[in-house]
C-alpha beads as a LAMMPS data file, in Angstrom:
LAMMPS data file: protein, C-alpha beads

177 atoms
176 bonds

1 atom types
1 bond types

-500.0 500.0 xlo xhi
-500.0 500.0 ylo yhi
-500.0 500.0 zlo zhi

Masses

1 110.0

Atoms # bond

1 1 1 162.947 -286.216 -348.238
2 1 1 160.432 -288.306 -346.360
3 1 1 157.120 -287.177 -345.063
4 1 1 158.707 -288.149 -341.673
5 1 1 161.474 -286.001 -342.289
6 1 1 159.299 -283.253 -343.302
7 1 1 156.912 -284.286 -340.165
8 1 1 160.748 -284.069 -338.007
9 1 1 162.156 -280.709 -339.831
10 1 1 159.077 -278.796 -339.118
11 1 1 158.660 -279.935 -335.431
12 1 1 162.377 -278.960 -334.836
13 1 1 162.085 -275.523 -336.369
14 1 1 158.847 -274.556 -334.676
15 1 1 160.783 -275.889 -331.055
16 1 1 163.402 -273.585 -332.339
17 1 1 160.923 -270.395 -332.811
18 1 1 159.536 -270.774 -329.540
19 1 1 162.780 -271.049 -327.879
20 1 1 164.187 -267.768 -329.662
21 1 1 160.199 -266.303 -329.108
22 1 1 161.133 -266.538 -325.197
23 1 1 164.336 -265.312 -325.186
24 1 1 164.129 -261.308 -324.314
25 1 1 166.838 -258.998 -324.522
26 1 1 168.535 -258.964 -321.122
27 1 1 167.606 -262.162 -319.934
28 1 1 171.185 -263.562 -319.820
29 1 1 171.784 -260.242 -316.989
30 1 1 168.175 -261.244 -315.477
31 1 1 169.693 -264.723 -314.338
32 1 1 173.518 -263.481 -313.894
33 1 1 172.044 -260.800 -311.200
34 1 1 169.706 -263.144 -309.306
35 1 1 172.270 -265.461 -309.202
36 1 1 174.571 -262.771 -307.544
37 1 1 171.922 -261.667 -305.953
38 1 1 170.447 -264.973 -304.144
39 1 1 173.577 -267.208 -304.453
40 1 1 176.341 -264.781 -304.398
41 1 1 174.629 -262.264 -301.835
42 1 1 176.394 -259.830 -303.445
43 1 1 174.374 -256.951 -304.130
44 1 1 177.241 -254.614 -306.022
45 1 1 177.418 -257.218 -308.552
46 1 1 173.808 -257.478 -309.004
47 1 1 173.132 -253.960 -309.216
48 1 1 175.242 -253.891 -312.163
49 1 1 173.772 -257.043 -314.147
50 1 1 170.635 -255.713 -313.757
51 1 1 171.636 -252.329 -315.016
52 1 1 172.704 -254.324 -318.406
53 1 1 169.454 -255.722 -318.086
54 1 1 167.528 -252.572 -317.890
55 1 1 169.712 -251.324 -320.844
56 1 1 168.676 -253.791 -322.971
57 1 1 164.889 -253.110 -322.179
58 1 1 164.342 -256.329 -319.790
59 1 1 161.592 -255.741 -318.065
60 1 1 162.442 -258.189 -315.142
61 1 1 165.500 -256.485 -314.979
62 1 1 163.528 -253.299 -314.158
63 1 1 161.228 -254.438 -311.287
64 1 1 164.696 -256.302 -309.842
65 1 1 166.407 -253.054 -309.802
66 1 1 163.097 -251.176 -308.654
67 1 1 163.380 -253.441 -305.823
68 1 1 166.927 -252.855 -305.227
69 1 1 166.244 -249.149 -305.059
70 1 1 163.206 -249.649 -302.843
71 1 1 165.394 -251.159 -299.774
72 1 1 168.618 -248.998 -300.206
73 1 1 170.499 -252.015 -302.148
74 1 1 172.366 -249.270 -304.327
75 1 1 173.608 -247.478 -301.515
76 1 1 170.290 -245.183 -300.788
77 1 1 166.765 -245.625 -300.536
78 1 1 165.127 -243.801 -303.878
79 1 1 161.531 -244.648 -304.213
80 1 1 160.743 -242.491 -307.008
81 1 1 163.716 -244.204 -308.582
82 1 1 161.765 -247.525 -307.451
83 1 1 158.547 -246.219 -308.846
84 1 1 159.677 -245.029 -312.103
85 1 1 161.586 -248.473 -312.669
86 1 1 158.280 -250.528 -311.350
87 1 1 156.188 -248.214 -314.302
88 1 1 158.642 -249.012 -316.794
89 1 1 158.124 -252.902 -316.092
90 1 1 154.958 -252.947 -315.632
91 1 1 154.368 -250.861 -319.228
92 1 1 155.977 -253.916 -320.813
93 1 1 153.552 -256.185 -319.050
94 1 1 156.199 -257.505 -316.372
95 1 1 154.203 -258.921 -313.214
96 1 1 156.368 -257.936 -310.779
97 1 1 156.118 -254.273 -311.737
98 1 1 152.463 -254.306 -311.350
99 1 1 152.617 -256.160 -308.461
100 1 1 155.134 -253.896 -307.122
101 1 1 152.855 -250.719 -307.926
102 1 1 150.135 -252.767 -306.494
103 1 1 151.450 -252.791 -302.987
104 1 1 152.627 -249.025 -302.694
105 1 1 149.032 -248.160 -303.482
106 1 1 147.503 -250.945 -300.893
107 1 1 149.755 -249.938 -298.508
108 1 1 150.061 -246.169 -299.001
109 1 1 153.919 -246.570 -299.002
110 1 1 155.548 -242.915 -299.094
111 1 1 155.700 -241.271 -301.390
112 1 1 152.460 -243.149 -302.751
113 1 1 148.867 -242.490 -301.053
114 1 1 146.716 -244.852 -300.090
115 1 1 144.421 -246.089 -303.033
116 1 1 142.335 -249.607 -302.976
117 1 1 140.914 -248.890 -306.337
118 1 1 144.161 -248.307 -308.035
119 1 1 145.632 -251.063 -306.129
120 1 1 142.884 -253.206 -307.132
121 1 1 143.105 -252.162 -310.660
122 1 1 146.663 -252.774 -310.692
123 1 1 146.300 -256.363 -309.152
124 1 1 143.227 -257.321 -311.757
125 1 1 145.186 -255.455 -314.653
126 1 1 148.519 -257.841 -314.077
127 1 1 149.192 -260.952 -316.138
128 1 1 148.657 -263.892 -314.530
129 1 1 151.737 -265.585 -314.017
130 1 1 151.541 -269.072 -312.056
131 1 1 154.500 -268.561 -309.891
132 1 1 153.486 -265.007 -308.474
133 1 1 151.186 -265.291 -305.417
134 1 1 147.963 -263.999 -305.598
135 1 1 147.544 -263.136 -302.318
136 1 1 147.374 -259.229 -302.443
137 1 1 144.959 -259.571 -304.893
138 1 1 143.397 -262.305 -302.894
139 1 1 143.390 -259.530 -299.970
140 1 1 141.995 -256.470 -302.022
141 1 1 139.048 -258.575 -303.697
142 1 1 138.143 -258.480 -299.878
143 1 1 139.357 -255.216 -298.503
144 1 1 137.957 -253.178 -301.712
145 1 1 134.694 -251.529 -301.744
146 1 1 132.123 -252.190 -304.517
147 1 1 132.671 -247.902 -305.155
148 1 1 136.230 -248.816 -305.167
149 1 1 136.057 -251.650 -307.421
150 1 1 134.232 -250.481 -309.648
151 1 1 136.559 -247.148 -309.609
152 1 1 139.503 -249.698 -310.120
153 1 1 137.570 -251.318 -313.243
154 1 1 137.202 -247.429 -314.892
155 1 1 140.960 -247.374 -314.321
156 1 1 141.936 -250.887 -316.069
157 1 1 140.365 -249.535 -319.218
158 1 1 142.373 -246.480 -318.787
159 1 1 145.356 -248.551 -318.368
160 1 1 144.384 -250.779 -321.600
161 1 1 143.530 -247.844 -323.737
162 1 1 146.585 -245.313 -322.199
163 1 1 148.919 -247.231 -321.159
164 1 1 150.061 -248.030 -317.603
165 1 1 152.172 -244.490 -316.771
166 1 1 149.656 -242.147 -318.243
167 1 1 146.715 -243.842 -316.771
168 1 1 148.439 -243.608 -313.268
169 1 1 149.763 -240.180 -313.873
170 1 1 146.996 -238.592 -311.643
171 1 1 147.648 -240.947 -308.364
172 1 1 151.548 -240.082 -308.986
173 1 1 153.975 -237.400 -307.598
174 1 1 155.403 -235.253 -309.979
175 1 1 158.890 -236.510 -308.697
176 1 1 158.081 -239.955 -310.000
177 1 1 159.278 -239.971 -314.225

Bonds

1 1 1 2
2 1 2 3
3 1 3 4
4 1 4 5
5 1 5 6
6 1 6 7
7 1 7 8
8 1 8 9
9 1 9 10
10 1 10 11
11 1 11 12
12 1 12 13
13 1 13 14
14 1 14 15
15 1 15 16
16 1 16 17
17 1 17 18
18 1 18 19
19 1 19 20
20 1 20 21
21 1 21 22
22 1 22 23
23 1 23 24
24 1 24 25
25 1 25 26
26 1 26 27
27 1 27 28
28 1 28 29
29 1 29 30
30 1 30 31
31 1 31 32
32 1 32 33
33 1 33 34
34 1 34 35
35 1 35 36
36 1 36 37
37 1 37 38
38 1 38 39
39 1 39 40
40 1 40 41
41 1 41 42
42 1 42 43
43 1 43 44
44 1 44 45
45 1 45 46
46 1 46 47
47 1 47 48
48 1 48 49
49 1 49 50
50 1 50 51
51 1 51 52
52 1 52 53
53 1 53 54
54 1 54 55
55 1 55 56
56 1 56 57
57 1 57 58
58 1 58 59
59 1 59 60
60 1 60 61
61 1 61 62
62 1 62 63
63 1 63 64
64 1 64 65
65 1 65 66
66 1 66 67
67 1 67 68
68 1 68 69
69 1 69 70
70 1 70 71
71 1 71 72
72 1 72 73
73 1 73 74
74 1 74 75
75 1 75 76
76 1 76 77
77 1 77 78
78 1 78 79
79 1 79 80
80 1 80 81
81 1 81 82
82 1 82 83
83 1 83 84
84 1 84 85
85 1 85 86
86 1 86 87
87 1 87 88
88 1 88 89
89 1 89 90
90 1 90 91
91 1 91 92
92 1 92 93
93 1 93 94
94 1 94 95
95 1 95 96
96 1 96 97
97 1 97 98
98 1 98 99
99 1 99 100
100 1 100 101
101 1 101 102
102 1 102 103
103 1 103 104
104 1 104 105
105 1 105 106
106 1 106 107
107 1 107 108
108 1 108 109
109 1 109 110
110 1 110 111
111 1 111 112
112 1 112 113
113 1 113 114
114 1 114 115
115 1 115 116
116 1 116 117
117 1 117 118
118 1 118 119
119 1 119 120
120 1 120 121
121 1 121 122
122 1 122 123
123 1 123 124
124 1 124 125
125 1 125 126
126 1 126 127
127 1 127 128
128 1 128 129
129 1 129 130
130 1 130 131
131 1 131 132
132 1 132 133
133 1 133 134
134 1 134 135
135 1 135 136
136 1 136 137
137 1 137 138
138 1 138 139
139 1 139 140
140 1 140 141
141 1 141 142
142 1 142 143
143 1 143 144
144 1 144 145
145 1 145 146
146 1 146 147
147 1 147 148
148 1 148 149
149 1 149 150
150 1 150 151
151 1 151 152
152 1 152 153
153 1 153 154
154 1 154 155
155 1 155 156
156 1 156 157
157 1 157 158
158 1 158 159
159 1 159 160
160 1 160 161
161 1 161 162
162 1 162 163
163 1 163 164
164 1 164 165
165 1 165 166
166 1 166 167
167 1 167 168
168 1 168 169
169 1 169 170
170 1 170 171
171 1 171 172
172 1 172 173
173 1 173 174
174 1 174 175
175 1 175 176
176 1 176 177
């Protein structure tokens, strides 16, 4: 075997680890539901790809369904549901469930209270992703007190040294799991 077959072999199998290294559980019920979501508009369908999803542990999966759950896709409105589903994602570092989170708090969405400093935590605690707008977090660097900000930087290091559900547990309903 050449050196340039060596040179070839490696480069393939290191294209093929970081394929497989992207590849999450669920993913395959990720794109079947936003396809039936988006292209289908069918929402029964969806609901139950991104059930699989959620099954397998697929974090996108769980702030899709949050979301479903959030605007009575599955038939009611259930925002604990919602919540519990955004916490899940957003334990397993999924943008959308921290972005999610992020806007109850802003907003003071029922059952959530009003909170800048969580919802600024929450915005400054999510990866960045470069197709997720930044504009909440955009709005709360504004909106925020310095008291609040520096409340919502306490809380990040709660949330890197808990974990995401038992560092919000305080600002939470007990109905929320």
């Amino acid at each position: 075997m050449t050196s340039l077959h060596r040179t070839a072999l490696c480069l393939l199998a290191t294209l093929l680890l970081a394929a497989t290294a992207q590849a999450a559980p669920g993913d395959a019920e990720v794109e079947k539901g936003i396809h039936a979501y988006f292209k289908e508009e069918n929402t029964a369908k969806a609901f139950k790809y991104f059930q699989a999803g959620v099954a397998k542990g697929n974090a996108l999966a769980m702030a899709h369904l949050g979301q479903m759950y959030e605007h009575g896709e599955t038939g009611k409105v259930d925002m604990n549901k919602a919540l519990g589903l955004y916490l899940d994602a957003a334990e397993r570092q999924e943008s959308q469930g921290f972005m999610q989170l992020a806007h109850f708090f802003n907003e003071g969405r029922p059952p959530i209270k009003k909170n800048w400093a969580v919802a600024w935590a929450l915005v400054n605690t999510v990866p960045l992703r470069e197709d997720y707008s930044t504009s909440l977090r955009d709005a709360l660097e504004w909106q925020a007190s310095d008291e609040e900000k520096n409340a919502g930087k306490a809380l990040i290091a709660r949330i890197r040294q808990e974990g995401v559900r038992p560092a919000l547990r305080p600002y939470l309903p007990a109905s929320v799991k």
